[in-house]
C-alpha positions as CSV (number, residue, x, y, z in Angstrom):
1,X,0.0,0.0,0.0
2,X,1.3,3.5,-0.9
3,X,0.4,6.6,0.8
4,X,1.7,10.4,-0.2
5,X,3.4,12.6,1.9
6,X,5.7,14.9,-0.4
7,X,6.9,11.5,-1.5
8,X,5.9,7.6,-1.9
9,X,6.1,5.8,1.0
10,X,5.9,2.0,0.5
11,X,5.2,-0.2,3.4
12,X,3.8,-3.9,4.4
13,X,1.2,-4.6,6.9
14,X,1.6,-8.0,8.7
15,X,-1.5,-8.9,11.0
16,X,-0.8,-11.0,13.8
17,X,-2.6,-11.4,17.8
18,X,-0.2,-8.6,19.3
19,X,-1.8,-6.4,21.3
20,X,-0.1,-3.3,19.6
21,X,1.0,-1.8,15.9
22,X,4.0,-0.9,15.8
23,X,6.2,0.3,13.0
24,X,10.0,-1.3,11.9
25,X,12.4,-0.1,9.0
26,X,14.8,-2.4,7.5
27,X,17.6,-2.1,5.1
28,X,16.4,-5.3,3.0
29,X,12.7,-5.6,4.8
30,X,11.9,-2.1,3.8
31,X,8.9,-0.6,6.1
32,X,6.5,-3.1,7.9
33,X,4.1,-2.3,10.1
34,X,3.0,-4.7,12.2
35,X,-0.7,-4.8,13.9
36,X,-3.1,-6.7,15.9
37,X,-5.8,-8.2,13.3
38,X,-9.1,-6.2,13.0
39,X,-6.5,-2.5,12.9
40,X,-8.3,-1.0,9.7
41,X,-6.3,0.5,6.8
42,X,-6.9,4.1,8.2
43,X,-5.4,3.3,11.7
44,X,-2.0,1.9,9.4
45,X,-2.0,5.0,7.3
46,X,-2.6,7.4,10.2
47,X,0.1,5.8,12.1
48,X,2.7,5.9,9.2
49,X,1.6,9.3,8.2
50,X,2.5,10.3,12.0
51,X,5.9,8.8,11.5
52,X,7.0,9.7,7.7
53,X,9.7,12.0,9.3
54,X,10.9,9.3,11.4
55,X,10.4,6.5,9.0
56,X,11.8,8.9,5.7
57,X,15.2,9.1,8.2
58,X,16.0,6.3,8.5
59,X,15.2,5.1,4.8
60,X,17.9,7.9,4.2
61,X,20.5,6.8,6.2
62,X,20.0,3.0,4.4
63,X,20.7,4.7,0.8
64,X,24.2,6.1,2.5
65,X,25.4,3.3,4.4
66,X,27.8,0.6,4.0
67,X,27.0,-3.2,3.8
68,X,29.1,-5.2,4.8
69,X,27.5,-7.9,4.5
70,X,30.1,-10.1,1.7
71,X,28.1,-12.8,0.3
72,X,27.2,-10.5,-3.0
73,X,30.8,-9.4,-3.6
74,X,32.7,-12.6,-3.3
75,X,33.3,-13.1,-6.6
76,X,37.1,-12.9,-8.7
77,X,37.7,-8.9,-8.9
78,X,35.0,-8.6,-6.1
79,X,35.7,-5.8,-3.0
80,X,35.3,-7.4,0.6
81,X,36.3,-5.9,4.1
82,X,38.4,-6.9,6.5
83,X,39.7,-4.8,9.7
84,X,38.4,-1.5,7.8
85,X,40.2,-2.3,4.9
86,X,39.2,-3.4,1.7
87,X,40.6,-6.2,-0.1
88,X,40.2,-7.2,-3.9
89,X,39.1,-10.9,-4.2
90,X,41.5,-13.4,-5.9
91,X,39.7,-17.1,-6.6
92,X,42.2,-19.3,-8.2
93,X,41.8,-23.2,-8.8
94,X,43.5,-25.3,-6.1
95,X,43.6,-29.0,-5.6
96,X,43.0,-28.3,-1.8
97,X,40.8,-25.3,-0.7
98,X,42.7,-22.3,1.0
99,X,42.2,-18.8,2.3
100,X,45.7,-16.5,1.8
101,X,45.4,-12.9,3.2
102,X,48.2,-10.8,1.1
103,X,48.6,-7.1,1.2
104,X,46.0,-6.6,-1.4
105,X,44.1,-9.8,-1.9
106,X,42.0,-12.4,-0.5
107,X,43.2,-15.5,-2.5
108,X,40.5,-18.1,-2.2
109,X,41.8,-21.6,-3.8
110,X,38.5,-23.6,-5.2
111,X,38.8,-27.1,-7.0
112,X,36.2,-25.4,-8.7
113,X,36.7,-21.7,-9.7
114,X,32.9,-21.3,-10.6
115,X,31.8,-23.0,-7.3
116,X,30.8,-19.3,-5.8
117,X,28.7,-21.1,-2.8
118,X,31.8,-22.7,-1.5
119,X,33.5,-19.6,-1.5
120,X,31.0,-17.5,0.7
121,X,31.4,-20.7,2.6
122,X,34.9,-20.4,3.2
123,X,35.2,-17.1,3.4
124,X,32.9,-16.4,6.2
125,X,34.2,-19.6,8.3
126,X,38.0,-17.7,7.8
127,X,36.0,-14.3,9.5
128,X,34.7,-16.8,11.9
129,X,38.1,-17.8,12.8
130,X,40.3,-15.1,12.5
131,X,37.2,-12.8,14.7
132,X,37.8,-15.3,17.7
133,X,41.4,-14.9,17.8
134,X,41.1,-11.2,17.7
135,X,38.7,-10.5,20.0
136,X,39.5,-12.7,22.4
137,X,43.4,-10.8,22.5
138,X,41.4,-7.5,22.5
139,X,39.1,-8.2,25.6
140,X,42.0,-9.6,27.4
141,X,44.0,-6.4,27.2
142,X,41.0,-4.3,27.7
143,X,40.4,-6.2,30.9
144,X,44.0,-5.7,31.8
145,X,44.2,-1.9,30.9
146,X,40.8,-1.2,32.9
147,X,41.4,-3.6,36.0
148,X,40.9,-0.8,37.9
149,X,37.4,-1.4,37.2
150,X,37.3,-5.0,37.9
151,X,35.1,-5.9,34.7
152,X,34.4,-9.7,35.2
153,X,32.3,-11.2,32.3
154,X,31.7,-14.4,33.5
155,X,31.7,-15.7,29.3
156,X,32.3,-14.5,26.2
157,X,32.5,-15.9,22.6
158,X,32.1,-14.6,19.1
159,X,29.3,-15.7,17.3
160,X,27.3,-14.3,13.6
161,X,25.3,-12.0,15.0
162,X,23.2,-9.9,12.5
163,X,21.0,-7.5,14.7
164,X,23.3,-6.4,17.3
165,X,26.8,-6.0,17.2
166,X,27.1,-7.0,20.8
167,X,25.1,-8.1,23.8
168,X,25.7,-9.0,27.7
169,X,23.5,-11.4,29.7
170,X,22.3,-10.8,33.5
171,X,24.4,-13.9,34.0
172,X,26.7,-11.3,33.2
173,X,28.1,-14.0,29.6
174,X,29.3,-11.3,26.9
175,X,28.7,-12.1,23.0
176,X,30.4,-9.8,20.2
177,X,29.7,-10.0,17.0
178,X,32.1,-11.3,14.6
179,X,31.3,-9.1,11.7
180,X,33.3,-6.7,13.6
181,X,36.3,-8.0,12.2
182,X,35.2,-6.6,8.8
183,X,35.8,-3.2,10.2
184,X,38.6,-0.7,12.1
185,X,39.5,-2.1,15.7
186,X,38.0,0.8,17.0
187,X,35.1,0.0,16.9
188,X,35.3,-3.5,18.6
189,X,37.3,-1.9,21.1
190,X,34.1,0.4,21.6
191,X,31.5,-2.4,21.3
192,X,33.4,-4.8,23.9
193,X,33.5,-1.8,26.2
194,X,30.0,-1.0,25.8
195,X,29.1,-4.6,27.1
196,X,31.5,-4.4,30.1
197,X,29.8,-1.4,30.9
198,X,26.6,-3.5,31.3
199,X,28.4,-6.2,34.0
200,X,27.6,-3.0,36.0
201,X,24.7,-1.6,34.5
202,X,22.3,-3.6,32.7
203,X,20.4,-0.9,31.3
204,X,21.3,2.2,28.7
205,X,20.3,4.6,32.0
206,X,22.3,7.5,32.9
207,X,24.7,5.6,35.4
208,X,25.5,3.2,32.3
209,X,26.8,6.2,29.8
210,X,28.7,8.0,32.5
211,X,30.4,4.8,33.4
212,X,30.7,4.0,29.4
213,X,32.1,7.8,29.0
214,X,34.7,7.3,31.8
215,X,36.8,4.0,30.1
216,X,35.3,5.2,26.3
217,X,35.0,8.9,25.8
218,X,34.6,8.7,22.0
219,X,31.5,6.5,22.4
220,X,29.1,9.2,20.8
221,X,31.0,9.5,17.9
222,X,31.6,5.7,17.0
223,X,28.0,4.6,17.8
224,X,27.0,6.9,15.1
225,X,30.0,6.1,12.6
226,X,28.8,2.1,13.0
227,X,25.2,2.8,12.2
228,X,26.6,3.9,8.5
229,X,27.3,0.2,8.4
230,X,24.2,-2.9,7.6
231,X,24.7,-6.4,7.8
């Protein structure tokens, strides 16, 4: 359905037995709003007419942003990231399957060169593995350089996550995503510090960001530089 507000804005309704509508934006999803079943069209288009600035913002901020999200680009000639950096794809044919990092290049070795599955395969298991190594260095120096603070996560791994880029349990167990590794250090430095933050305060309140502001004083700036990038 379509509705004009100094431009188109194209949305989906999904009907469900929530108890509330509510409104979502995605980068691939587009706009969905989401409502209890009997909500009449009017109630939808009042509600998204209500939030076109909100909804036309963040639509905008999709058209700019970076994905970083590989699978489309790994291809010979194809541009990936890796630790903010990007790196031309190289697929060569190989009688055993290998990853080679090289100034310049990701060489990917295929028995088949044309096999383009096995490559996003490989290529996002080599992330996997190279993300646990990093991080794993990086929140042990962090912990050593903020003992002073006597962050204790009682877990952590690295895992694909796609919605968040971090999170920390109540059980205090810390999980950070591993597309991280696709981008500067900074910013996993600022993510893992984010959910150390929450071993204290397990809330975004204002006790959290003046703890967060103490060990991470640039946190304002690289929250905003990461939302640039969709997974």
């Amino acid at each position: 359905m379509d509705i004009k507000e100094d431009q188109i804005i194209n949305y989906k309704i999904l009907y469900s037995r929530r108890r509330s509508i509510g409104i979502s934006v995605g980068a691939d999803s587009g706009v969905i709003v989401r409502a209890p079943y009997r909500t009449s069209l009017k109630t939808v288009e009042n509600l998204v007419l209500s939030k076109s600035a909100w909804i036309k913002k963040h639509l905008a901020n999709y058209k700019v942003a970076t994905r970083i999200n590989n699978q489309i680009f790994v291809a010979d000639g194809g541009m990936v990231l890796f630790r903010g950096k990007e790196y031309q794809i190289r697929i060569t044919e190989s009688k055993t399957y290998f990853i080679k990092l090289t100034e310049n290049q990701i060489e990917i070795g295929l028995k088949n060169t044309g096999d383009r599955k096995k490559a996003v395969l490989m290529l996002e298991k080599w992330y996997k593995l190279i993300a646990e190594d990093i991080f794993r260095k990086k929140i042990e120096e962090i912990l050593i350089l903020f003992k002073d603070y006597n962050f204790i996560p009682t877990a952590f791994s690295v895992r694909v996550l796609k919605r968040r880029w971090g999170s920390c349990t109540s059980k205090g167990k810390i999980t950070i995503s591993s597309e991280l590794v696709k981008l500067n250090d900074i910013y996993l430095e600022y993510v893992i510090l984010h959910e150390l933050c929450h071993l204290r305060h397990h809330n975004h309140g204002k006790e959290f960001y003046k703890l967060l502001s103490e060990v991470f004083p640039d946190w304002k700036k690289r929250r905003n530089e990461l939302k640039r990038y969709i997974r």
